[in-house]
PyMOL commands that place a pseudoatom at each C-alpha (Angstrom):
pseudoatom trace, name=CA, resn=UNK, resi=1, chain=A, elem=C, hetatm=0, pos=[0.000, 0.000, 0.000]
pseudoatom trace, name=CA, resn=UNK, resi=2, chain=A, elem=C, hetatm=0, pos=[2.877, 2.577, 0.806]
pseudoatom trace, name=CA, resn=UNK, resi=3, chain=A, elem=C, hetatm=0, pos=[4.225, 1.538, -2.632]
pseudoatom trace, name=CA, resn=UNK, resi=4, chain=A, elem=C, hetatm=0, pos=[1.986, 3.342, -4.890]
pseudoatom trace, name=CA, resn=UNK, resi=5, chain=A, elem=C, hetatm=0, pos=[0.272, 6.808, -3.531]
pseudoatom trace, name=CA, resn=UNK, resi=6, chain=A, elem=C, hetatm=0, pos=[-2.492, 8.744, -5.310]
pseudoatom trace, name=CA, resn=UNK, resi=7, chain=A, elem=C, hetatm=0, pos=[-4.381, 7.120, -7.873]
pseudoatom trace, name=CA, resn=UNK, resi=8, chain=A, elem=C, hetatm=0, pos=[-1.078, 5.460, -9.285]
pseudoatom trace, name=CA, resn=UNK, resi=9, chain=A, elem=C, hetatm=0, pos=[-2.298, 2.108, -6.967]
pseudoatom trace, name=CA, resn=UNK, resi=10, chain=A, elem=C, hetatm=0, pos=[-5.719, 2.237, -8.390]
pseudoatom trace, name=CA, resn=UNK, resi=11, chain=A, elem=C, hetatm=0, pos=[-4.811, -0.386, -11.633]
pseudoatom trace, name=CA, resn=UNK, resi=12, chain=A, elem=C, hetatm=0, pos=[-2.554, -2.212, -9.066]
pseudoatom trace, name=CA, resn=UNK, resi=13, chain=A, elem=C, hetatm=0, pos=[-5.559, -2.633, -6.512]
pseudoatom trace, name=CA, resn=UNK, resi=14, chain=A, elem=C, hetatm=0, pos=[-7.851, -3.580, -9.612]
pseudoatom trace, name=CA, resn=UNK, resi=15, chain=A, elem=C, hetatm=0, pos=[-5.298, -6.486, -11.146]
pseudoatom trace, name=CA, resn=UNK, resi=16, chain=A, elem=C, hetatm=0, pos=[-5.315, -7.344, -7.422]
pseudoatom trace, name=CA, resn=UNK, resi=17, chain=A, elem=C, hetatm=0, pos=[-9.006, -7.852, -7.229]
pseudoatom trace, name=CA, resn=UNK, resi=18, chain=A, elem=C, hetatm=0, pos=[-9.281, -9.901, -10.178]
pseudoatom trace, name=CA, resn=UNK, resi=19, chain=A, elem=C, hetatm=0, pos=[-5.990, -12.024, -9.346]
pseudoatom trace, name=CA, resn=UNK, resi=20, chain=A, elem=C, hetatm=0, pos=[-7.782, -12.620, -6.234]
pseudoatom trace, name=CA, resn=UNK, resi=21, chain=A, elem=C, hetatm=0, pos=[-10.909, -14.155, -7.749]
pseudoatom trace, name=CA, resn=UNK, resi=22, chain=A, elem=C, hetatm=0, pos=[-8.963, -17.410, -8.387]
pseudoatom trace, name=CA, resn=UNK, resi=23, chain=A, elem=C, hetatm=0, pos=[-8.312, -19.013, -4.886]
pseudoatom trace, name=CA, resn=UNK, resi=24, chain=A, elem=C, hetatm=0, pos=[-11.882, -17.390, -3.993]
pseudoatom trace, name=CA, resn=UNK, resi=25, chain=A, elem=C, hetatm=0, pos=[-13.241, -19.722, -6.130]
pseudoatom trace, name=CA, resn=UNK, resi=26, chain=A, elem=C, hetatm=0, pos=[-11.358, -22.509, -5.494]
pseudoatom trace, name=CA, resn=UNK, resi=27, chain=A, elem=C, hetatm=0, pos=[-11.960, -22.353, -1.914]
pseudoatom trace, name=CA, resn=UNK, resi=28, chain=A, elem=C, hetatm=0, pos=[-16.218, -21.660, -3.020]
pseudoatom trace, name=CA, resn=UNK, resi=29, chain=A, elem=C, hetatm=0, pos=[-15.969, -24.549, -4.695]
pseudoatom trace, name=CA, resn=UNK, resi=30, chain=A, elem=C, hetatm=0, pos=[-14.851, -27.146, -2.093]
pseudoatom trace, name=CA, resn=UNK, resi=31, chain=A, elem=C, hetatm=0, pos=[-17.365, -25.617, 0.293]
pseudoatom trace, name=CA, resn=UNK, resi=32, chain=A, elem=C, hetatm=0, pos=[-14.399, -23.728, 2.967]
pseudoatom trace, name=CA, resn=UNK, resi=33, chain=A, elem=C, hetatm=0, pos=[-14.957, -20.990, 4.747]
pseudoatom trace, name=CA, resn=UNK, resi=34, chain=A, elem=C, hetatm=0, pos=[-13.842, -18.311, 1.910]
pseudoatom trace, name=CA, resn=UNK, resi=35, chain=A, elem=C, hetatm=0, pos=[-12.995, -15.038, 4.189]
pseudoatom trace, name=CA, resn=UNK, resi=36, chain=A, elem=C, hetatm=0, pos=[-11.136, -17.292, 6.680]
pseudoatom trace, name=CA, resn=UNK, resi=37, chain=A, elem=C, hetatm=0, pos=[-9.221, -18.810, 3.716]
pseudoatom trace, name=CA, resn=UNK, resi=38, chain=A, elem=C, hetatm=0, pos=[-8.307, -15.602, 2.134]
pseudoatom trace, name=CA, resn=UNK, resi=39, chain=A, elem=C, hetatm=0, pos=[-7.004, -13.957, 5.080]
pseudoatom trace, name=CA, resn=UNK, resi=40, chain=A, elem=C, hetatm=0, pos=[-4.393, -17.242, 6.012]
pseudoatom trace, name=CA, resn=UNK, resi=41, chain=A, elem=C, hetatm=0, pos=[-3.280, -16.521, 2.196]
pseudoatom trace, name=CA, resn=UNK, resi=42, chain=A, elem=C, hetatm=0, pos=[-3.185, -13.024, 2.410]
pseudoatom trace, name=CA, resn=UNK, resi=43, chain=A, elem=C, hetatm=0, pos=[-0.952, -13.653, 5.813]
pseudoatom trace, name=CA, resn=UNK, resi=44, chain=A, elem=C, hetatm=0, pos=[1.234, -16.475, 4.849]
pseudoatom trace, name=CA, resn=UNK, resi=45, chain=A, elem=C, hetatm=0, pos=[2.147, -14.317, 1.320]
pseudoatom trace, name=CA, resn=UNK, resi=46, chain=A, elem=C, hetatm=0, pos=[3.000, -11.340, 3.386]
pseudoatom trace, name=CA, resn=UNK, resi=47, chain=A, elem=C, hetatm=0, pos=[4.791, -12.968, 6.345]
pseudoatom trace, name=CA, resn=UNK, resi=48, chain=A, elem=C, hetatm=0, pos=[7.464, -14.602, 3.508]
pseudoatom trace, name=CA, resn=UNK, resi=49, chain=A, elem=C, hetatm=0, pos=[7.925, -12.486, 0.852]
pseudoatom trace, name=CA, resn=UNK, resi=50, chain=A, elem=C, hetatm=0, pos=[10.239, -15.321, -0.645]
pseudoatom trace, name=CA, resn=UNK, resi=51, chain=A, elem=C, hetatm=0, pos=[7.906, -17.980, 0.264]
pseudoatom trace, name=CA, resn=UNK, resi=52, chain=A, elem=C, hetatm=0, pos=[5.208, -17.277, -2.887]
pseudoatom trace, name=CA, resn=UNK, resi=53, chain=A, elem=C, hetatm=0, pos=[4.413, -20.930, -3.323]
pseudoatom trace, name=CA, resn=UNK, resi=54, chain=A, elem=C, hetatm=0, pos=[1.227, -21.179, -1.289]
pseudoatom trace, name=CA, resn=UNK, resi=55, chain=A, elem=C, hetatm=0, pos=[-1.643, -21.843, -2.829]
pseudoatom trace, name=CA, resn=UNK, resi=56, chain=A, elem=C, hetatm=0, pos=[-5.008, -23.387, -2.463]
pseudoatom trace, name=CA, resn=UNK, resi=57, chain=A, elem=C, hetatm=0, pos=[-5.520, -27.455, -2.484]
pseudoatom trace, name=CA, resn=UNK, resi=58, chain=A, elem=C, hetatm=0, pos=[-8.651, -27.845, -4.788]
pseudoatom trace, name=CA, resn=UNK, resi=59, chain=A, elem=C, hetatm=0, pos=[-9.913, -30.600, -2.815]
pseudoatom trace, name=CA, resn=UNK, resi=60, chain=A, elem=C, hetatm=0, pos=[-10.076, -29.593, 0.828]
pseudoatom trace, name=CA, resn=UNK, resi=61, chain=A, elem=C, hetatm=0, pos=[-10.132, -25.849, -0.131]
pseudoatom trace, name=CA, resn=UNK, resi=62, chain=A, elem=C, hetatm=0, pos=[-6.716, -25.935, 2.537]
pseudoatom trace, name=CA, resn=UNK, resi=63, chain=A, elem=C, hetatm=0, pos=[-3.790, -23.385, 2.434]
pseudoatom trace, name=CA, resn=UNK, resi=64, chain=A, elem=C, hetatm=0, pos=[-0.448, -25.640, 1.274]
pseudoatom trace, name=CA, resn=UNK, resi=65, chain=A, elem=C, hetatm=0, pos=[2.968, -24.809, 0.070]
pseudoatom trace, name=CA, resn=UNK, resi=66, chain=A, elem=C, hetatm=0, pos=[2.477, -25.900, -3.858]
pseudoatom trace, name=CA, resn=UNK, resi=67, chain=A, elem=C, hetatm=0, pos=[6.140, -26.820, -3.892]
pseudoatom trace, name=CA, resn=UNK, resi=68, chain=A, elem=C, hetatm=0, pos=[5.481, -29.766, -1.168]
pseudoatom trace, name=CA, resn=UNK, resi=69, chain=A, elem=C, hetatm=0, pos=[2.214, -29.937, -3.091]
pseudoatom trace, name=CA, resn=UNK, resi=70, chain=A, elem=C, hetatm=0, pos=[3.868, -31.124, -5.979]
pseudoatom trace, name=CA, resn=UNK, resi=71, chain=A, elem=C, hetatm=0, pos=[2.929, -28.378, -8.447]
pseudoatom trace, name=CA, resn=UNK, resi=72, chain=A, elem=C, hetatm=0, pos=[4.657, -26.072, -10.213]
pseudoatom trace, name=CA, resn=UNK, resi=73, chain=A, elem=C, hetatm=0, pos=[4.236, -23.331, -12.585]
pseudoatom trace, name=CA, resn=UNK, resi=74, chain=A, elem=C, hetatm=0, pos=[6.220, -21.242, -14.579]
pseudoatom trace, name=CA, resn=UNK, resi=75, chain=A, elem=C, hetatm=0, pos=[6.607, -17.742, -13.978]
pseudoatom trace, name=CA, resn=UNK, resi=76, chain=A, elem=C, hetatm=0, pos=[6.940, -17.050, -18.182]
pseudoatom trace, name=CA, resn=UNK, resi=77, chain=A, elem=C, hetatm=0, pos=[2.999, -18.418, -18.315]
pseudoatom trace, name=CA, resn=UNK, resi=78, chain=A, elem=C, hetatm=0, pos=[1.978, -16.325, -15.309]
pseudoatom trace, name=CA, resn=UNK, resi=79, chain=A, elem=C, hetatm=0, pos=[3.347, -13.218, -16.675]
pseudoatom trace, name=CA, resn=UNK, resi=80, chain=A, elem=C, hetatm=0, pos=[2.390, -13.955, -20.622]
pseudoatom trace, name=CA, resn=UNK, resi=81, chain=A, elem=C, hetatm=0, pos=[-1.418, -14.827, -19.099]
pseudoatom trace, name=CA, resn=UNK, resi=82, chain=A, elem=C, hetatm=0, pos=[-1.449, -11.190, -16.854]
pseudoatom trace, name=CA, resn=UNK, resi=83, chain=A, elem=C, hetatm=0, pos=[0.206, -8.816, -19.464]
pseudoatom trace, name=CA, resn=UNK, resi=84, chain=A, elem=C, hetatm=0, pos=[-2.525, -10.861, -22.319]
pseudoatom trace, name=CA, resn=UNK, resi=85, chain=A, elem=C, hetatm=0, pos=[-5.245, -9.876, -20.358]
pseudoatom trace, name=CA, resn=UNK, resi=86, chain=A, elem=C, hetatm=0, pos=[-4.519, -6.334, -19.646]
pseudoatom trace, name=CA, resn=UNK, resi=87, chain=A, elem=C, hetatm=0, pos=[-3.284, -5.644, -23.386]
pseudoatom trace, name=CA, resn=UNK, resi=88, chain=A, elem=C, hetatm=0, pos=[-6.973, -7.264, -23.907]
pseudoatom trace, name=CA, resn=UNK, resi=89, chain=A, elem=C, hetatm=0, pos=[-8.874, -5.125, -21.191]
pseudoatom trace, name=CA, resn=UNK, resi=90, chain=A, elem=C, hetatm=0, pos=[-6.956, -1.522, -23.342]
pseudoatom trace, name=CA, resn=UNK, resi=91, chain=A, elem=C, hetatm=0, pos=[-8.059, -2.838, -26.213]
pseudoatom trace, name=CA, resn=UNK, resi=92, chain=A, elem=C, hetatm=0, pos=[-11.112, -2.994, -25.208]
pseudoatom trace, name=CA, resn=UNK, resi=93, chain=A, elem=C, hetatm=0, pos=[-11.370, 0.494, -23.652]
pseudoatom trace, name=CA, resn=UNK, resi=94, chain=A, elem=C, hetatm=0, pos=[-9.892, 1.702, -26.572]
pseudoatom trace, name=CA, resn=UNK, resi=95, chain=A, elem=C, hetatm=0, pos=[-12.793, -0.180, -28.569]
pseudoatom trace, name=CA, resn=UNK, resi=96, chain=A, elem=C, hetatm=0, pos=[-15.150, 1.524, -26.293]
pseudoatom trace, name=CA, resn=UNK, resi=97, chain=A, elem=C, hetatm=0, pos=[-14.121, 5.050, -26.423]
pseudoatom trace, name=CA, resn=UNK, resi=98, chain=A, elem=C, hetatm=0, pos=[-13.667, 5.479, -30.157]
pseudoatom trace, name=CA, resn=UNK, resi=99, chain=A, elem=C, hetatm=0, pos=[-17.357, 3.832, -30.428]
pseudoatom trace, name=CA, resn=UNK, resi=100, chain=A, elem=C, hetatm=0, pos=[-18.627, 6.490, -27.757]
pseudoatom trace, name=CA, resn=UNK, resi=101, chain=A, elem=C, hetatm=0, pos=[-16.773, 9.727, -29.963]
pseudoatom trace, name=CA, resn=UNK, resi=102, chain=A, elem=C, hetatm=0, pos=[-18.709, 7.852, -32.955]
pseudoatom trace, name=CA, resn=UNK, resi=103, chain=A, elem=C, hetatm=0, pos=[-21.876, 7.834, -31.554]
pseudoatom trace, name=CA, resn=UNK, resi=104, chain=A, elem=C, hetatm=0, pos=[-21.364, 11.594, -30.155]
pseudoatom trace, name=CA, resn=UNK, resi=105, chain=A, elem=C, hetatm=0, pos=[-20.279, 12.762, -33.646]
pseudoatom trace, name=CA, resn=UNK, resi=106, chain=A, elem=C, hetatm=0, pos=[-23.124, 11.251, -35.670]
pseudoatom trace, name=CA, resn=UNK, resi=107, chain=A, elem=C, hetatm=0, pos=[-25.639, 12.787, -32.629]
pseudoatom trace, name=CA, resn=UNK, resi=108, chain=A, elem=C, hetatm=0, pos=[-24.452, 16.073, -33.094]
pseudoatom trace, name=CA, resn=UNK, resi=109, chain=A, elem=C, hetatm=0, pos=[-24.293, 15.871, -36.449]
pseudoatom trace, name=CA, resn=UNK, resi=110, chain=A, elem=C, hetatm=0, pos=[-27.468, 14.397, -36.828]
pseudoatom trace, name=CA, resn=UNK, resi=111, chain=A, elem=C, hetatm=0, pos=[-29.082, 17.071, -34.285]
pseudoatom trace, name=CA, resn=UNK, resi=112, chain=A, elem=C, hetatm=0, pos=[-27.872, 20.014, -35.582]
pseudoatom trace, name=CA, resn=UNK, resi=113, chain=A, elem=C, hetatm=0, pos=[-26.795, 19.274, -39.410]
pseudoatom trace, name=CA, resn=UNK, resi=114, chain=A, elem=C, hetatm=0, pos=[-30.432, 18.352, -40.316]
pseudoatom trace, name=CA, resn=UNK, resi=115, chain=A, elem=C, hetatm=0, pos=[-31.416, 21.239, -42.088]
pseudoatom trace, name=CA, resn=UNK, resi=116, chain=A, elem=C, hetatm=0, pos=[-28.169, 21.542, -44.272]
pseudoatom trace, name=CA, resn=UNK, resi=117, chain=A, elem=C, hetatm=0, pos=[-28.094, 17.732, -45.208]
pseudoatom trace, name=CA, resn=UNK, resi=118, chain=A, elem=C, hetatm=0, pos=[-31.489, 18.510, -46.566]
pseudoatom trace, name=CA, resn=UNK, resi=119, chain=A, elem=C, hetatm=0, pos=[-30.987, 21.351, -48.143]
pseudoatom trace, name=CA, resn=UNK, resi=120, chain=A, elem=C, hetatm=0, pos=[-27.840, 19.891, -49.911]
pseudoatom trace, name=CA, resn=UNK, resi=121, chain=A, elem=C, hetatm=0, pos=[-30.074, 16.944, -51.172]
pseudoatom trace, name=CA, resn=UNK, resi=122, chain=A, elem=C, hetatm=0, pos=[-32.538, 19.562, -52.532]
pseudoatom trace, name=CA, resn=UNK, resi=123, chain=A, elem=C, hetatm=0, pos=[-29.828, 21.391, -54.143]
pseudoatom trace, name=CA, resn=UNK, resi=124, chain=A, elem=C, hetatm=0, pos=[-28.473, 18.348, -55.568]
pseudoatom trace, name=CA, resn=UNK, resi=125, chain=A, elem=C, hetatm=0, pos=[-32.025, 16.720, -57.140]
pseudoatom trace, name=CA, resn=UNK, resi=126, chain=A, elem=C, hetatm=0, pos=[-32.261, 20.692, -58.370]
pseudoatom trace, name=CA, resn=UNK, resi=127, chain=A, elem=C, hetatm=0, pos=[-29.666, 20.950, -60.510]
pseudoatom trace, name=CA, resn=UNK, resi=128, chain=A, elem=C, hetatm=0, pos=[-30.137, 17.399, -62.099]
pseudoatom trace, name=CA, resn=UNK, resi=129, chain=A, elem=C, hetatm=0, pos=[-33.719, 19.222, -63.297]
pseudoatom trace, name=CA, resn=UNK, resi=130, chain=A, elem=C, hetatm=0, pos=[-31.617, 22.525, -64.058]
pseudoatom trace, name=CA, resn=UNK, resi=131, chain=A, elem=C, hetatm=0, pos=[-29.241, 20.890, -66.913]
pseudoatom trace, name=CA, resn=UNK, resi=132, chain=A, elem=C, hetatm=0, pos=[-31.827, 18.612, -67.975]
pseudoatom trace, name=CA, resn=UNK, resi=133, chain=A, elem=C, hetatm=0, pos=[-34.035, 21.448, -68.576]
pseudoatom trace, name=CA, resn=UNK, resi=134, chain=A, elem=C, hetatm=0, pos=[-30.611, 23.069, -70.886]
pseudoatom trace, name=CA, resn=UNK, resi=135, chain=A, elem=C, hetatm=0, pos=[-31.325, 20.464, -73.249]
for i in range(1, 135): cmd.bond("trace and resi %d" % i, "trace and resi %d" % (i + 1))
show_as sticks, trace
zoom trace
């Protein structure tokens, strides 16, 4: 928390949040008490900061070391999966604010440019009567 001040730890609490909703499940899922869970996590992660092996056993919904659990992931994945998904989520608000400036341009335009667009179509359909009316 000390890390990041102002709203610099906002996207760091949010990626936090979301990271979070894995063991949350996991420990839903096999029926533990989830806040109880969480907080021996939370505890165990922050008590060794060299110790980030522990991890949820999907069976009990129990706190265990994954090393002595025999599992073992790569750190390339993790990091590929996590910088994937939040390329993904600016892409998407990217997607999201050029399709909001779209839909503001063609409202104002439509509001307020009715009367010329019309007029321009008159003026057009006019003066395809005006030169066929020269011959």
């Amino acid at each position: 928390d000390d890390f990041f001040q102002g709203v610099e730890k906002y996207p760091y609490k949010a990626v936090s949040r979301a990271l979070e909703i894995i063991p949350r499940t996991l420990i839903q899922n096999c029926g533990a008490n989830v806040i109880k869970q969480l907080t021996v996590l939370r505890a165990k992660h922050h008590q060794q900061a060299d110790q980030f092996s522990w991890g949820i056993d999907g069976e009990t919904g129990q706190i265990v070391d994954m090393h002595q659990f025999g599992i073992w992931e790569p750190i390339a994945v993790k990091m590929q999966t996590i910088k994937t998904a939040i390329e993904t989520a600016i892409l998407l608000l990217r997607i999201d604010d050029i399709v909001s400036g779209t839909k503001k341009a063609s409202t104002l335009t439509e509001g307020s440019g009715q009367g010329d667009g019309k007029r321009k179509k008159d003026e057009e359909e006019n003066k395809a009567t005006d030169e066929s009316n020269k011959d």
